[in-house]
C-alpha positions as CSV (number, residue, x, y, z in Angstrom):
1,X,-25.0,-6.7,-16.8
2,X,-22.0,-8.8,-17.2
3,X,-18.5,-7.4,-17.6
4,X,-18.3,-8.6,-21.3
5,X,-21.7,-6.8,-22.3
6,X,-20.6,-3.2,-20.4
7,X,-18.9,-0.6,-22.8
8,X,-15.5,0.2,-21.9
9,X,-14.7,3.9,-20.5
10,X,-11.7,5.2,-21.7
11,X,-9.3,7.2,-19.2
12,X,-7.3,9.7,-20.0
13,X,-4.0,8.3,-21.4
14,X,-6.4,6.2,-24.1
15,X,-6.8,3.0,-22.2
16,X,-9.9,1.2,-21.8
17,X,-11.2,1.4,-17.8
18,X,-10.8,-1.8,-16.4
19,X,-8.1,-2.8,-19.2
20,X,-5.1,-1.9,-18.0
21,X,-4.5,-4.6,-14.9
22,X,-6.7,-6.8,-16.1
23,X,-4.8,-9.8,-17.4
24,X,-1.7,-9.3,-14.2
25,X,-1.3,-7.4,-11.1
26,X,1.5,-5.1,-10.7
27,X,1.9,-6.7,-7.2
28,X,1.1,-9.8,-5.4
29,X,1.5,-9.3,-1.9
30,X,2.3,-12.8,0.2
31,X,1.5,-12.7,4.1
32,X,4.4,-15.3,4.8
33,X,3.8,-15.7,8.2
34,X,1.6,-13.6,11.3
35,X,4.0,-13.9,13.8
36,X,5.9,-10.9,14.5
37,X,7.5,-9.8,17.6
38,X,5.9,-6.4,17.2
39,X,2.9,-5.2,18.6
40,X,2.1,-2.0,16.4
41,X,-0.9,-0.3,17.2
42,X,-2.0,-0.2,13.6
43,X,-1.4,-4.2,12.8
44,X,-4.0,-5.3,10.0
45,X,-3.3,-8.5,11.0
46,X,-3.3,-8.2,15.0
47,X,0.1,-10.7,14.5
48,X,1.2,-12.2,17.6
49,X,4.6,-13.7,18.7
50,X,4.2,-17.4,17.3
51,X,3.0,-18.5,13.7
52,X,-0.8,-19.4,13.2
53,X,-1.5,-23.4,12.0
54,X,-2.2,-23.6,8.4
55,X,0.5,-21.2,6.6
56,X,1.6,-22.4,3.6
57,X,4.6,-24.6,3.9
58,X,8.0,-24.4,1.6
59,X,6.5,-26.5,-1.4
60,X,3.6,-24.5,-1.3
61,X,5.2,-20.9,-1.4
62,X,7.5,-22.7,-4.2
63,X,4.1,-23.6,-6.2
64,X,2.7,-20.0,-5.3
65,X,5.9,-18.2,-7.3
66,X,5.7,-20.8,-10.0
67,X,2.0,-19.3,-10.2
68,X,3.3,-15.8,-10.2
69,X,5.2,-16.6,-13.0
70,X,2.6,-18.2,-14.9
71,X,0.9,-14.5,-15.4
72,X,3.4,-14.3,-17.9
73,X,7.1,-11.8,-18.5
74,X,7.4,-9.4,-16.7
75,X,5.8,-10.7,-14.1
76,X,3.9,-9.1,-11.2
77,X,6.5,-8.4,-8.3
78,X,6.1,-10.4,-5.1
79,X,5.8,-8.7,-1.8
80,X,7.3,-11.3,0.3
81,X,5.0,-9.5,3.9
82,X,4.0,-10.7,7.0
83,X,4.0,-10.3,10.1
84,X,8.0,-10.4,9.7
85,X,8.9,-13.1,7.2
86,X,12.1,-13.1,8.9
87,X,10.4,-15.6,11.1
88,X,9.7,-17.6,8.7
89,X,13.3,-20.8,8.0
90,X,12.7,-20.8,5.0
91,X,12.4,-17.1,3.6
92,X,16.1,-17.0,2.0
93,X,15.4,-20.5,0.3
94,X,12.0,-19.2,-1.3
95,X,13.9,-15.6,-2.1
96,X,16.3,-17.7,-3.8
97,X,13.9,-19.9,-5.7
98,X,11.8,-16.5,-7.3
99,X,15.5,-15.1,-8.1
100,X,15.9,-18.8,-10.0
101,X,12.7,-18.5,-11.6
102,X,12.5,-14.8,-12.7
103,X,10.1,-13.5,-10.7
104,X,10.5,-10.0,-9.3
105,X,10.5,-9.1,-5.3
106,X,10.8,-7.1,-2.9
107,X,10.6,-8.2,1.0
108,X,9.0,-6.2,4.1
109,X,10.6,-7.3,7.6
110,X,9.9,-5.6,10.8
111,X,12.0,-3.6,12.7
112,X,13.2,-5.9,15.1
113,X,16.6,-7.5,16.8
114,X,16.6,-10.1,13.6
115,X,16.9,-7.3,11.0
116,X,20.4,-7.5,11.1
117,X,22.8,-6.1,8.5
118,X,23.9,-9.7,7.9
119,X,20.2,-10.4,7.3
120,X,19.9,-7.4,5.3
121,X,23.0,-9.2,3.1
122,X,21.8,-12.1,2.6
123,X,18.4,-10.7,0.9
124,X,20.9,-9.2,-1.2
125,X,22.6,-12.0,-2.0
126,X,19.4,-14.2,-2.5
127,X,18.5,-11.5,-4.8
128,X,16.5,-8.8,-3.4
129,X,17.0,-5.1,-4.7
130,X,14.7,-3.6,-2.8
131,X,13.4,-4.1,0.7
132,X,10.3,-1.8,2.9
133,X,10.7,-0.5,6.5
134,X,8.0,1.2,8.0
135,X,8.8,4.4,9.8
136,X,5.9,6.1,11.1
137,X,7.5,9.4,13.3
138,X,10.1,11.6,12.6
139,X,10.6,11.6,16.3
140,X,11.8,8.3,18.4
141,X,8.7,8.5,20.7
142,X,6.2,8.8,18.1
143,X,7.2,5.6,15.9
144,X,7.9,3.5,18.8
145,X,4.6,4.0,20.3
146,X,3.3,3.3,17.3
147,X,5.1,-0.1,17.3
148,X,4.8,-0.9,20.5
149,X,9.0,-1.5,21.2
150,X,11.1,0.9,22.6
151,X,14.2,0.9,20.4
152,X,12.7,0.1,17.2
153,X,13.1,3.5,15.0
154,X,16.6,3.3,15.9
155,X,16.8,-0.2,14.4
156,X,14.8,1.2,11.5
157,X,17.5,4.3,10.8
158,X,19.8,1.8,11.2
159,X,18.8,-0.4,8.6
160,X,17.7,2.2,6.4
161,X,21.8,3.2,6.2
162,X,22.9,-0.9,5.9
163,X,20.4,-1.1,3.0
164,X,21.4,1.9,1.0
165,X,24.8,1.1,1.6
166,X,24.7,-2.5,0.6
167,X,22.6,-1.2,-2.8
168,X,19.3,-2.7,-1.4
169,X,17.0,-0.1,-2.2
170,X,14.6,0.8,0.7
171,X,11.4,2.2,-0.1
172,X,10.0,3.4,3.7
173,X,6.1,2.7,4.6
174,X,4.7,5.5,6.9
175,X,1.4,4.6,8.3
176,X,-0.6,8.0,8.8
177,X,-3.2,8.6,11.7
178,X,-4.0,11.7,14.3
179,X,-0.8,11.6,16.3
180,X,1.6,11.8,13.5
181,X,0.2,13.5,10.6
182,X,1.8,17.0,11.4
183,X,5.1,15.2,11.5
184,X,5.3,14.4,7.9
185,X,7.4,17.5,6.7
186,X,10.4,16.1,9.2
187,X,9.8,12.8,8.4
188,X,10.2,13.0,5.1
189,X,13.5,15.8,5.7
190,X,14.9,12.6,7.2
191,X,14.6,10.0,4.8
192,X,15.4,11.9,1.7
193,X,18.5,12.6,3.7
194,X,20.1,8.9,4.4
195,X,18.9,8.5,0.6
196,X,15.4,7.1,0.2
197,X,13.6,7.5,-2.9
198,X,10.8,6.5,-2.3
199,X,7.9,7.0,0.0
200,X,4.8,5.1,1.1
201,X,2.2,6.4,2.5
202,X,-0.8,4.1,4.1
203,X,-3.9,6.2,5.2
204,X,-4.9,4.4,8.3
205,X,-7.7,1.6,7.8
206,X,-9.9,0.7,10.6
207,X,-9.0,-3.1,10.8
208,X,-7.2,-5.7,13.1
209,X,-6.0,-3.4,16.1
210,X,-6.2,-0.2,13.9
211,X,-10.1,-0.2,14.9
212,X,-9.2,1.2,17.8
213,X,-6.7,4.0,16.5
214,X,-8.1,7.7,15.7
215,X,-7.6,8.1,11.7
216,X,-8.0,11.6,9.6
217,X,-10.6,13.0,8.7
218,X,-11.8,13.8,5.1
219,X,-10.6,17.2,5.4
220,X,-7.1,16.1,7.1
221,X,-7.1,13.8,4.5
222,X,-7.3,16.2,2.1
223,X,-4.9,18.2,3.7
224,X,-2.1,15.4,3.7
225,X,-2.9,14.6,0.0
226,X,-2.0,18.4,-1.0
227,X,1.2,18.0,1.0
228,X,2.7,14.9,-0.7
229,X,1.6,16.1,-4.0
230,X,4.3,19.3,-3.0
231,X,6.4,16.7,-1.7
232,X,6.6,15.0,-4.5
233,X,8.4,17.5,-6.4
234,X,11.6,17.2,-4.4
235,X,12.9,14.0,-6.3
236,X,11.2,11.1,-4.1
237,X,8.7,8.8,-5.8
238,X,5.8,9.1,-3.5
239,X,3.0,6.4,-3.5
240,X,-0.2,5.9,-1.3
241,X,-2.0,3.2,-0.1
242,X,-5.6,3.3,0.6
243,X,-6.1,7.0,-0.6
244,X,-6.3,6.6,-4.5
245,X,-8.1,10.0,-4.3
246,X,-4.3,11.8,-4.2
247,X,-4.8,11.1,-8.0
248,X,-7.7,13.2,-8.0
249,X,-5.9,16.4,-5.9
250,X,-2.9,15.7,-8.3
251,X,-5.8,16.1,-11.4
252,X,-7.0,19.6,-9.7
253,X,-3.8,21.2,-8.4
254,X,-3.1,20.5,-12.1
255,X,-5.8,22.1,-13.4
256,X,-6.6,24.7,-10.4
257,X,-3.3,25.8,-8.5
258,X,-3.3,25.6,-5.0
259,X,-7.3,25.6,-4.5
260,X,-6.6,24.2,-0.7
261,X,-6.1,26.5,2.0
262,X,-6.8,25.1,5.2
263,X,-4.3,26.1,8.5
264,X,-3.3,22.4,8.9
265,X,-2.2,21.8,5.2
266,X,-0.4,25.3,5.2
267,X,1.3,24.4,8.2
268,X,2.8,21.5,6.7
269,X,3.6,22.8,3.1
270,X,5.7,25.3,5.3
271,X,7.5,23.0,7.4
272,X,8.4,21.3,4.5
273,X,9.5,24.2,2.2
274,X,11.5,25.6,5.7
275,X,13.3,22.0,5.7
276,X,14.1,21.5,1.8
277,X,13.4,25.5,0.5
278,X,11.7,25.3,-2.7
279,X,10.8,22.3,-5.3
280,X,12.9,22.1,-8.3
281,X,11.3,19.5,-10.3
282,X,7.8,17.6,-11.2
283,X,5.7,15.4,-9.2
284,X,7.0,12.0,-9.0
285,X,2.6,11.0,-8.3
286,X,1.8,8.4,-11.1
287,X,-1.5,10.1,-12.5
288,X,-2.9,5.8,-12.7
289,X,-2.4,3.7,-10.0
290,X,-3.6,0.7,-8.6
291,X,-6.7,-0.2,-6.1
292,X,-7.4,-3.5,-3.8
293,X,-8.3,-5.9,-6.9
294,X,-7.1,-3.4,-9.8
295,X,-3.1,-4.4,-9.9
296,X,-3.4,-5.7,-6.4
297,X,-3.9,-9.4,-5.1
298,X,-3.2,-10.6,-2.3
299,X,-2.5,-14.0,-0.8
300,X,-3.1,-14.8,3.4
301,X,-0.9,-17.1,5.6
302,X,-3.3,-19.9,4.9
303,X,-3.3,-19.4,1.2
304,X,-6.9,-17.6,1.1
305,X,-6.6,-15.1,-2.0
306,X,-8.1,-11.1,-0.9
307,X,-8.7,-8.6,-3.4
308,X,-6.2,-6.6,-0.9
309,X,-4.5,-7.3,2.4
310,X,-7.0,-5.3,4.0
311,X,-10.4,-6.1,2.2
312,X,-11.2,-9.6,4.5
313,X,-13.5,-11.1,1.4
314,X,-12.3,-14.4,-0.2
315,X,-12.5,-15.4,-3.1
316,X,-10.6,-18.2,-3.8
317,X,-7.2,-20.3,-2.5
318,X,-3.7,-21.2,-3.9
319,X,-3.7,-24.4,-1.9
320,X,-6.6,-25.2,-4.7
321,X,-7.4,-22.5,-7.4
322,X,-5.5,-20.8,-10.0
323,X,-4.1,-17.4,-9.0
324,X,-4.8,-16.6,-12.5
325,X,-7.9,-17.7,-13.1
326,X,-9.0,-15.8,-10.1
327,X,-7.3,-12.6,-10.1
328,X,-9.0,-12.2,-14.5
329,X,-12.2,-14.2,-14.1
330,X,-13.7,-12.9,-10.3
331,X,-16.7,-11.0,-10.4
332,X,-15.6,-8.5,-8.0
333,X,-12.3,-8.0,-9.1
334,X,-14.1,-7.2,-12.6
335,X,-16.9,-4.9,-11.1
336,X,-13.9,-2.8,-9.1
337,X,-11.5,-2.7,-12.3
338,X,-14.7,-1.3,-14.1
339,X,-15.5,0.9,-11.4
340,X,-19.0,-0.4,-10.6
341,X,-19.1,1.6,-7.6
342,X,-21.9,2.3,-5.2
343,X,-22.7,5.8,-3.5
344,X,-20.8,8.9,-4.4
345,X,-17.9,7.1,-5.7
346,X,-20.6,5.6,-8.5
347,X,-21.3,8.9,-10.4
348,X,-17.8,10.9,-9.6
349,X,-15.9,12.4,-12.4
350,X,-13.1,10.8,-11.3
351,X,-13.5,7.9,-10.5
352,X,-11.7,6.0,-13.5
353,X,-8.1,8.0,-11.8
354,X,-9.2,7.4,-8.5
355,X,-11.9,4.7,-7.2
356,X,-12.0,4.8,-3.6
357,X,-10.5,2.9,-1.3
358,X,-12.1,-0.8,-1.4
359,X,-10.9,-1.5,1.6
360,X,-11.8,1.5,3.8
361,X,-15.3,1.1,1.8
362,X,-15.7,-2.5,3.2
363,X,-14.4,-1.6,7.1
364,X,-17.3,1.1,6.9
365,X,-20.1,-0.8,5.5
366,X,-19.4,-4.3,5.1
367,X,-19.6,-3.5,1.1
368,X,-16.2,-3.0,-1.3
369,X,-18.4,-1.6,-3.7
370,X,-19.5,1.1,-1.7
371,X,-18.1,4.8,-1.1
372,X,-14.6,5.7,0.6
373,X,-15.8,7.7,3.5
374,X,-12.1,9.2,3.6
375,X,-12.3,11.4,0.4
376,X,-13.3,15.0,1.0
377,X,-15.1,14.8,-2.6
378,X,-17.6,12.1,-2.0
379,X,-18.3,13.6,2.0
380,X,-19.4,16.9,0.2
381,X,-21.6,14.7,-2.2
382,X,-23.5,13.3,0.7
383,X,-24.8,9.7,1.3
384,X,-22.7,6.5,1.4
385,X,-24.3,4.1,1.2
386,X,-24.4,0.6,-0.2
387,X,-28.0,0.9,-1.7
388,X,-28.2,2.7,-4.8
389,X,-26.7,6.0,-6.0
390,X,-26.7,9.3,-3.6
């Protein structure tokens, strides 16, 4: 059937499914550059030390924000990402030209000797009022193993405390997997104590060198969902990447109270409550988020267009196609905004909140339509596969 011929589903704050991102994204993520003098464990992009041929040059990324505006006011937010787009010359020149332009940004630089607090000014001053660190330990062993530089979580505290002092707003990325997951409570202890308000949280995705790193497992998952959705009572926006189905535990701890009781989540609801005592306010979780496609584009070093930086399935380039045109018109950006799932994810009552992970469902089976095999809720449902329904 084609998308214009398929009766809307409404969710439940009255929108139409597959209406609300459907003329902009919330965020277009730019992968300035690959290099990065990082080697993280994790990388989705397996970046190396020197920049790739092909990235887009300085009148290119000029012609990439001028697209970015053309979605129309307010305009999606650029994630200016690499790599570290401190490598690339020209990044304060480009920052500059979206501040001239109107075009909202944040920018996400590693951890390295070239994160500077004068660098850290001059995103200010260009115009940024936000920036993302990753931290992905609450001790200095774990996150620099992770990121394969001794020396680099001290760099990240460090910068955490130049950016809130200068006013730039840093929202911290934690990248979760089997050797840091029962860290979380003091991780997040820390952060909300230099000042962070928000909180990231990526639910590991078996690409680029991640394919190699142990991630969670449904019921872990599910365990670590239950704990941000206490943690987000405590005053920090928390947001998750790859694991829309936190929309779906925020729905039933809603409706049922704490219905999860496993040792592992317990143990980490009472870390937390032993390092910040009881909540005093609502969760920050936004009940309707985004998924890779649905709010989310994003744009490679070479130009190639992705429904997310970690679904590898192009459909289009800046260097010749309208970012528009292809973020509203491609067919599967349509079928994932209108949930036209396969496997479990296909017939699940919540799939209009939640949706899967696209990109875990495409690192699995070669298929962004098909089932997130991280959710707890489609493993108990049974098959994933591609073909057909469950």
């Amino acid at each position: 059937m084609e998308a214009s011929q398929t009766p809307p589903t409404v969710i439940s704050n009255g929108t139409k499914l597959g209406k609300l991102f459907s003329e902009k994204p919330v965020l277009v993520f730019w992968e300035m550059t690959r290099a990065c003098l990082l080697s993280c464990v994790h990388c989705r992009a397996s970046a190396i030390k020197e920049p790739l041929p092909g990235e887009l040059t300085l009148e290119e990324g000029i012609q990439l924000i001028d697209q970015v505006a053309s979605f129309g006011k307010p305009s999606p937010t650029i994630i200016f990402t690499g790599g570290d787009p401190l490598l690339r010359k020209d990044l304060f020149e480009l920052l500059s030209y979206a501040t001239k332009t109107g075009v909202r940004f944040a920018v996400s630089p590693a951890a390295t000797e070239l994160l500077s607090y004068d660098a850290l000014k001059r995103m200010k001053e260009a115009g940024a009022t936000s920036i993302s660190l990753s931290l992905d330990g609450a001790l200095a062993e774990t996150h620099d193993s992770i990121r394969g530089e001794v020396g680099t979580y001290d760099r990240t505290i460090q910068a955490m405390k130049d950016a809130v002092s200068l006013g730039l707003n840093p929202q911290i990325n934690t990248a979760i997997m089997e050797r840091n997951y029962s860290e979380l409570p003091q991780l997040f202890h820390l952060i909300k104590g230099i000042g962070v308000r928000t909180w990231e949280l990526f639910f590991l995705v078996r690409v680029g060198r991640g394919s190699d790193v142990d991630d969670l497992t449904p019921e872990e998952c599910e365990s670590v969902c239950n704990f941000l959705y206490d943690a987000s009572s405590y005053g920090v926006i928390i947001r998750c990447v790859e694991a829309p189905f936190i929309r779906r535990v925020a729905m039933q701890r809603l409706q049922t109270g704490d219905y999860w009781k496993q040792e592992d989540y317990l143990a980490l609801r009472a870390g937390l409550l032993k390092a910040e005592g009881q909540p005093t306010g609502h969760s920050t979780l936004n009940p309707r988020g985004t998924l890779d496609g649905d709010g989310i584009i994003f744009v490679g070093y070479d130009g190639k267009i992705h429904p997310g930086g970690l679904v590898p399935v192009e459909i289009g380039n800046v260097k010749n196609d309208s970012l528009v045109k292809v973020y509203r018109e491609n067919e599967l950006l349509r079928d994932v905004r209108m949930r036209r799932m396969r496997g479990p994810c296909s017939v699940c009552e919540f799939r209009e909140v939640c949706g899967g992970s696209r990109a875990r469902a495409y690192s699995f089976f070669g298929d962004p339509l098909s089932s997130d095999p991280a959710c707890l809720h489609a493993a108990i449902r049974g098959s994933y596969g591609s073909q057909g329904e469950p």
